[in-house]
N, C-alpha and C positions, 0 to 999 in steps of 0.2 A: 682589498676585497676582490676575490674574483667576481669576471664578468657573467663567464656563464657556466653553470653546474648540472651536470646529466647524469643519472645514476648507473653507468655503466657497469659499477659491481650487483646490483640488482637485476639489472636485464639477463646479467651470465646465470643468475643463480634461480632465477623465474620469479614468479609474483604471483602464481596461485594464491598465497594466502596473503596479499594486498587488500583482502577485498571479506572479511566473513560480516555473514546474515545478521541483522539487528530486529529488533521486534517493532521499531519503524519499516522496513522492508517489507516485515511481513500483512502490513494494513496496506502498504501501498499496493501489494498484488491482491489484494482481497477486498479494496474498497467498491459498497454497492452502486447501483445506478439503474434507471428507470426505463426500460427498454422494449419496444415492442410494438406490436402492431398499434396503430392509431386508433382504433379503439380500446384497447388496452389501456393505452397510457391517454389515452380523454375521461378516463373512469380511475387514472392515479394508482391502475394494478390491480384492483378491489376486483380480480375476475377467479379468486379458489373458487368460490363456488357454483359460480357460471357455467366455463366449459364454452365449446363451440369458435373457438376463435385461435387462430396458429399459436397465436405467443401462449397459451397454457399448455402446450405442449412441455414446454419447458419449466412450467408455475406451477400447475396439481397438472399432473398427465393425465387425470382423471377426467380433464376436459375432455380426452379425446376421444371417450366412448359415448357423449352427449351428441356427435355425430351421427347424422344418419345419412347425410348426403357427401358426395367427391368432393373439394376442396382445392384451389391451386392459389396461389396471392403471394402479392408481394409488397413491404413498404420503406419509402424512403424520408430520411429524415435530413434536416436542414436544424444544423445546432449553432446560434450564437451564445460566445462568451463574452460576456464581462465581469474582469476580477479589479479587485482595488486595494489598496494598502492606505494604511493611518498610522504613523508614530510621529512624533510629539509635532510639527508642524512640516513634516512631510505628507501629502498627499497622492499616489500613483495610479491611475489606472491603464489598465491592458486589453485590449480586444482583439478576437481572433472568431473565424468564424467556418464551421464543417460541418461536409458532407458525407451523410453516410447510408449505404444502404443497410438497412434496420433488420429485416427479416424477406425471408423467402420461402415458403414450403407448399406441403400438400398432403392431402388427406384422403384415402384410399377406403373407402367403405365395402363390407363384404356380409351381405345380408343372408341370414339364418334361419333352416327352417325352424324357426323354432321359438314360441313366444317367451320360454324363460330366458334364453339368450338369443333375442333378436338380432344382432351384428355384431360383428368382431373388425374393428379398424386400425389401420397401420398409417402412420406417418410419418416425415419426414420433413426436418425445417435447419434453416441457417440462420441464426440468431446472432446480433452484435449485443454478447450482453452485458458486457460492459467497453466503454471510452474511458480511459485513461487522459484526454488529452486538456492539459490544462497548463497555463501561463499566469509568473504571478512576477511582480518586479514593486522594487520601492526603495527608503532611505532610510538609515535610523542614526539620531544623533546619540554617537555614541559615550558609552557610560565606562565603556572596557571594552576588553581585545581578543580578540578568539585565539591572541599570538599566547596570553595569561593563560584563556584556557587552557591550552597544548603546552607550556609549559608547568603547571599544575600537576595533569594528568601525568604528562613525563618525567617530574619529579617523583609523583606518588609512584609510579612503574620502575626507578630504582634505575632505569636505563644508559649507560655511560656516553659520553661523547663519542669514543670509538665506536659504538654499535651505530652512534645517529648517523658518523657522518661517512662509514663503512672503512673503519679504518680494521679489522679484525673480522678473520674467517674461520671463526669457533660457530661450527656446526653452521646454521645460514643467520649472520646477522639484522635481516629483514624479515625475519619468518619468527612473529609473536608464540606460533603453536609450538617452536621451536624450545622453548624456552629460556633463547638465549638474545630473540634480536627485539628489537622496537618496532611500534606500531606504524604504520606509515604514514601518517600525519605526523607525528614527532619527526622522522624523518624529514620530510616535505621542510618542515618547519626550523629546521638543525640546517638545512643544504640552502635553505634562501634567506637566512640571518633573521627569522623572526625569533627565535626563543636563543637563548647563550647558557652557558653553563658558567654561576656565580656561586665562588666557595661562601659559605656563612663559619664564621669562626664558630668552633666545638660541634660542628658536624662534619662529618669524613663521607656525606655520600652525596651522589652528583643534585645537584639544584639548579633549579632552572628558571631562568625570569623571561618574561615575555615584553614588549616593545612599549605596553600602557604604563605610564607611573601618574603619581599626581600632578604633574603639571602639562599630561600629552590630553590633548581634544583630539576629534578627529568625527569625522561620518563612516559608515558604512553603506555600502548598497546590495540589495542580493537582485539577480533576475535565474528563473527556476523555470524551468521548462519539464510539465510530463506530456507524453507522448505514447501511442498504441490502444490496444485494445486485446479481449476478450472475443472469439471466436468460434459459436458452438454449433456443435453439428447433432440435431435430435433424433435419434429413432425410437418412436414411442410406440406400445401396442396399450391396445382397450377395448374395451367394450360395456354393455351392459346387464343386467340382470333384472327382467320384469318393468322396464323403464321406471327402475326405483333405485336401484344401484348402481351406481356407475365407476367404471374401477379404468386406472392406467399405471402404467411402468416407463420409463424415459431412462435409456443409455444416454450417455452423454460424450459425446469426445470436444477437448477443447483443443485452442490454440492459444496461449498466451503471448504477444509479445508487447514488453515496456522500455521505453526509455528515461532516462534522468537524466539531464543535464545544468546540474545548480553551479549559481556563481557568486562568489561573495569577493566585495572589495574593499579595502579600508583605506582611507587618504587621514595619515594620523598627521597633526603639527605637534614638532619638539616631541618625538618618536625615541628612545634609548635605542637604538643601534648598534650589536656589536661588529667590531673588527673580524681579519681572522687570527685574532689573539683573545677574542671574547673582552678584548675592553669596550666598555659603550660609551658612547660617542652619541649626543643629543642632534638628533638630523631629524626632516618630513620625510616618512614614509606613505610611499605609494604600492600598494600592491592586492595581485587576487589573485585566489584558489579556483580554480575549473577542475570542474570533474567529470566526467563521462559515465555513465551506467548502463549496459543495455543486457535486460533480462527475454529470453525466450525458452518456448518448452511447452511441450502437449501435454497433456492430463485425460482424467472420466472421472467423472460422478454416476449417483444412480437415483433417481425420482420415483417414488414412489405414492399414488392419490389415491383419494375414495370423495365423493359425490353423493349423497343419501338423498333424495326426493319423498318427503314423508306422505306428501301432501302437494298439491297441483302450486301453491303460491311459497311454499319455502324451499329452498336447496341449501345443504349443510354441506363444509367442504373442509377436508385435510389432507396434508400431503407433510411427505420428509424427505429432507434432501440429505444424502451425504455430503462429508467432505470433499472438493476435486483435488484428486493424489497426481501432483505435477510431478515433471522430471525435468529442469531447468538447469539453462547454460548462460553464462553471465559471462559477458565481459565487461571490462574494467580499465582508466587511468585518471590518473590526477599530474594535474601541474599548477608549478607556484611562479609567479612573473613579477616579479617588483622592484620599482625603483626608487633608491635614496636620495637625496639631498641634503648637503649640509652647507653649510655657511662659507662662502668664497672655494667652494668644491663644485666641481660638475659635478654631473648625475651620474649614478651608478647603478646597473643594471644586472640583474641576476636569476637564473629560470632555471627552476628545478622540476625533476620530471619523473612521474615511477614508470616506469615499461608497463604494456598494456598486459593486462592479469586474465588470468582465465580460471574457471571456475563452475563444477554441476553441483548441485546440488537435488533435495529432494524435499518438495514442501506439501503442509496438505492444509487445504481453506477451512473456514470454521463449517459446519454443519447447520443445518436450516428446521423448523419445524413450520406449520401454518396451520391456522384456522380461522373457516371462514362459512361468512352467510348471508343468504339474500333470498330477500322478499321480491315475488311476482304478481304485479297485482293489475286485475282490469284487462289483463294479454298486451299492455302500453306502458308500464313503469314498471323499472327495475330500483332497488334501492338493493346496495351489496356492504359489507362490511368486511374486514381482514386484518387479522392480527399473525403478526408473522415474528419468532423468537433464530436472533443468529448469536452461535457463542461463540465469540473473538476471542474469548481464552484458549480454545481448543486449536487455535495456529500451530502448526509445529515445522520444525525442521528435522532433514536426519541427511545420513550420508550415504551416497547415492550407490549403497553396495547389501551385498545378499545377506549376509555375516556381520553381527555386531548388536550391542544391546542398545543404540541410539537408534535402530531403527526400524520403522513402522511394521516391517514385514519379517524383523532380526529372526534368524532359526534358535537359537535359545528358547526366545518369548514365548512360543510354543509350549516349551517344556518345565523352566522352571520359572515360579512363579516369586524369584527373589533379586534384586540386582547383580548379585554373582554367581559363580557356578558353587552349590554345594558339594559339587566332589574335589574341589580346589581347595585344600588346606589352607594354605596362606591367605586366601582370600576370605575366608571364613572364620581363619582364627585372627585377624586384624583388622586396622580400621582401611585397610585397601577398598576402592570401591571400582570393579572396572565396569559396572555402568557410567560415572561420571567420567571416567580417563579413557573410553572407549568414545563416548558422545559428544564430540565438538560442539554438538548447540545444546549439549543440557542445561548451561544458563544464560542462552538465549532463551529458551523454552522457557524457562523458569521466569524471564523477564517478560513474557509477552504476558504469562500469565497473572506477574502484577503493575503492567502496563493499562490492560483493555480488559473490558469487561464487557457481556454481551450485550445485545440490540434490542428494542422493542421498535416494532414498526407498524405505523396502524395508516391501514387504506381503508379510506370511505371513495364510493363510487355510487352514480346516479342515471341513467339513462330514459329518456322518456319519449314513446313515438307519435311524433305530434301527426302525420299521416302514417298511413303503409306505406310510404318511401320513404318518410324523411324521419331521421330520428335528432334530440341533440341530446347530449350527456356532458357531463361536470364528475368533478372529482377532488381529492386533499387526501393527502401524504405527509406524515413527520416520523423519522427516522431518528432515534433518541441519540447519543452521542457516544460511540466506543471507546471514549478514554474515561479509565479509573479518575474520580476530582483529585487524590491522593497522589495519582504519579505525574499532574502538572509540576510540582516542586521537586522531582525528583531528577536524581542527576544520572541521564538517560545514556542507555549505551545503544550509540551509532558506530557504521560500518566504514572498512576503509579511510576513506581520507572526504566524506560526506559527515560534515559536522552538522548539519541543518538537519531542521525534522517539523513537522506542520503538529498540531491537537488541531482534532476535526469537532466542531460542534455540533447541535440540531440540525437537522434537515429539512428543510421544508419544500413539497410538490402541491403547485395550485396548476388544475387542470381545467380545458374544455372542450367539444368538439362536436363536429356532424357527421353524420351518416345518411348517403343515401343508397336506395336499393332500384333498379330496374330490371326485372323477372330475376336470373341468377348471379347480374354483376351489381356489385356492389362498388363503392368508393366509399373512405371515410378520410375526415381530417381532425387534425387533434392540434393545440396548443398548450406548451407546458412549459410552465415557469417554475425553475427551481431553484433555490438562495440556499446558501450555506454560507456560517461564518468559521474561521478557524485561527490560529495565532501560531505566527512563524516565529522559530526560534531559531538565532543563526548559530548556536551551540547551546549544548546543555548548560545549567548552573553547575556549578563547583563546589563543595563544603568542605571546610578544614576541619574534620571531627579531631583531632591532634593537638589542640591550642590547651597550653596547660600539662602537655605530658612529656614522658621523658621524648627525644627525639623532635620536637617540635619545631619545623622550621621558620621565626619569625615573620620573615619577608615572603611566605607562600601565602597572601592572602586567599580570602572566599574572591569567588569569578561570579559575579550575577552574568546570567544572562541576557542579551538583548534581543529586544521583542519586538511584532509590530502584529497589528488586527489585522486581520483583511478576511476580505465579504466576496463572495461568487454568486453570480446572478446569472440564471444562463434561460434563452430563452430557444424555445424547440417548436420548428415547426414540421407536422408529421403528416407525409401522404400513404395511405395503403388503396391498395382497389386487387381485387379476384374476383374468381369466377368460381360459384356453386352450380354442379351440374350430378 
């Protein structure tokens, strides 16, 4: 067995395509979070129909013509984590604890002769509006092997020994788009002896068995690091109309950057092991997969509110958000490090490595609607409410060029309204399709949209001034859960050489907080506790739909997946204070 294996024909030939988009990626750059000034988030978000406070600059921009007075404020936030794991009698938990500064702007009022349009106001804010950052670790006794999974998959993929272990330079044998090479987890999995190539008598095409049989036990362990944030920069105009209308517009420029960094380990006993002749050899196997992930890339969106005051105690509120249209640069590596043991043998050690990949893409977030309303009663109690619609199906990718029917801005799409050109013959008179052979993610796309399904989000908010200085407010938040129930059983396509994938469940935001005023400064503090549960899978399930037909490979069994729960509890504590002048 060699000691150490490094993909030196992969490094010569690139690893751009090491690494494509999966419709887990695409929640991981889209996933919500509760962010804002500390009165804001003491009221749980419940401020559409409000107005008058930084963070709706960015929520109904419509806030920002409820202004009548200059504005400047800033707030910081103090976020503890704790996550925890549960499968079958392992127990993990993680804590990690961050500081962030939340928001910063300012509000510029410019008063009108003129009572139908009393003021026209212009703003400016820096918003963190989403943290990415989160840690999860634990153990699961295992049932089977991610080494099965990847042998499965690379059976079903038809892929031969030479492609895995680069023995053949037909066209790039590491490049899937290529049509010719293996995925790079097969790879990974071919160069550090977890899958082997076993003939089955009366089949002639390559098979592949992976390290689990009926007599190997073993544990696995994952620890998963994300990392980064969400970065937005608001310039919002507003105003209003007869102090009964109130209307705004919010550009948006973002900043995205995310990191991944998951790790999965398996310590199997009485492991099948091949040689390098692919005989196997009953040994304990020790070993894990690292991966690296780090996405970055600016984007805009566009905000669009309205505010209606019918009457002195109700404000009615709506607003629409576009998708933010990113342009995102990735990079990318995976290595595999494991060591065997077999009976009166030393240990044997073995690291396989892809060269680090590089990669743009072009992605766009789901779209937002809101509606919302609140009672003013007595000039002392606020009661607010908010219902707010995001559609996770509408995620998409495309390829980060001007020309082509994959993408958002394609110069075709303009013009015809068919997936081929109608003055192209052949493509017309056959079943050629060059939207799908022009669009690399048309079934990712296709897959995000039977992955997730949209969001229902409901903010209740409460504020009440017990003097003119001192107010306190409460709040609750539940964000419904973006995964299809239908696509937990489903056998999910991930990216790269990143087998693992989280389903995010319910959300829940329990809020509270104070506020005090002294002539134009304010200060307010907020408390907010938020729980999610979710369930890691450290690869997809497997199905042999095949069993019973011609071609059938006996020994490719089904791969259940293994699983574990785990629960996020994070508690937030939030200071803002400015000054009205």
């Amino acid at each position: 067995m060699k000691k150490i294996l490094t993909l030196g024909l992969a490094a010569a030939i690139g690893a751009g395509a090491a690494y494509s988009q999966s419709p887990i990626d695409a929640y991981r750059l889209s996933q919500p979070d509760l962010k804002g000034t500390a009165r804001y988030m003491s009221m749980a978000g419940a401020f559409g129909a409000l107005g008058g406070d930084l963070s709706t600059l960015s929520h109904n921009p419509a806030g920002i013509g409820v202004y009548r007075n200059n504005e400047v404020g800033f707030t910081l936030d103090l976020d503890m984590q704790h996550s925890e794991s549960k499968s079958n009698a392992f127990t993990t938990g993680v804590d990690q604890t961050k500081f962030y500064l939340n928001n910063i702007g300012f509000v510029w009022t410019l008063r009108l002769p003129s009572t139908t349009c009393p003021n026209f106001n212009i703003g400016f804010t820096y918003d963190k509006s989403t943290s990415f950052n989160r840690r999860y670790r634990g153990a699961i006794n295992l049932t089977n092997s991610l080494s099965n999974y990847i042998a499965a998959t690379t059976t079903e993929g038809g892929y031969t020994p030479g492609q895995l272990l680069g023995e053949t330079d037909k066209d790039d044998p590491y490049n899937p788009t290529s049509g010719y090479g293996a995925p790079w987890l097969s790879v990974l999995a071919a160069q550090g002896y977890l899958i082997s190539s076993q003939p089955v008598k009366g089949y002639n095409k390559p098979n592949y068995e992976g390290q689990w049989n009926s007599n190997t036990s073993g544990i696995g362990y994952f620890d998963v690091t994300e990392s980064g944030c969400v970065d937005s920069y608001n310039i919002a105009l507003g105003g209003n109309i007869s102090n009964v209308v109130y209307w705004g517009m919010d550009f948006d420029i973002t900043h995205m950057s995310y990191t991944l960094t998951p790790n999965w380990t398996e310590y199997l006993t009485n492991a099948q092991v091949p040689d390098d002749n692919d005989v196997l050899e009953t040994m304990n196997s020790q070993w894990t997969l690292s991966n690296y992930y780090r996405c970055t890339g600016t984007g805009f969106n566009y905000k669009l509110g309205l505010i209606v005051k019918p009457i002195q105690e109700l404000r009615l509120g709506f607003s629409f958000q576009t998708p933010t249209w990113y342009n995102l640069t990735e990079n990318f590596w995976g290595d595999l490090d494991a060591v065997f043991t077999g009976q009166n043998k030393d240990p044997e050690s073995v690291l396989a490595q892809t060269p680090e990949g590089y990669n743009t893409v072009n992605f766009r977030t789901p779209w937002k609607i809101n509606a919302s309303a609140a009672a003013v009663l007595f000039n002392r109690l606020i009661i607010s409410a908010e219902y707010e619609w995001t559609k996770y199906k509408s995620m998409k990718y495309s390829t980060p060029t001007y020309y082509g029917y994959g993408n958002d801005y394609g110069y075709w799409d303009d013009f015809y309204p068919y997936p081929w050109d109608p003055w192209d013959p052949y493509a017309a008179s056959s079943n050629y399709d060059p939207y799908i052979s022009n669009d690399s993610y048309y079934y990712t796309n296709e897959n995000i949209r039977e992955y997730y399904r949209s969001t229902n989000t409901l903010r209740l908010g409460a504020e009440f001034r017990v003097t003119p200085q001192l107010s306190v407010r409460a709040g609750y938040s539940v964000v419904s859960s973006p995964v299809n129930d239908d696509a937990k059983s489903y056998m999910i396509e991930t990216a790269g050489t990143v087998p693992n994938y989280r389903w995010d469940n319910t959300t829940n935001y329990v809020t509270c907080g104070l506020g005090y005023k002294i002539k134009n400064f304010y200060i307010d503090l907020a408390y907010v506790y938020k729980q999610m549960s979710s369930t890691f899978h450290a690869f997809s399930p497997w199905y042999n739909f095949n069993e019973g037909e011609a071609g059938y490979i006996p020994n490719k069994l089904n791969v259940e997946t293994q699983t574990a729960a785990l629960s996020f509890k994070n508690s937030q504590v939030v200071l803002s204070a400015g000054f009205k002048f």
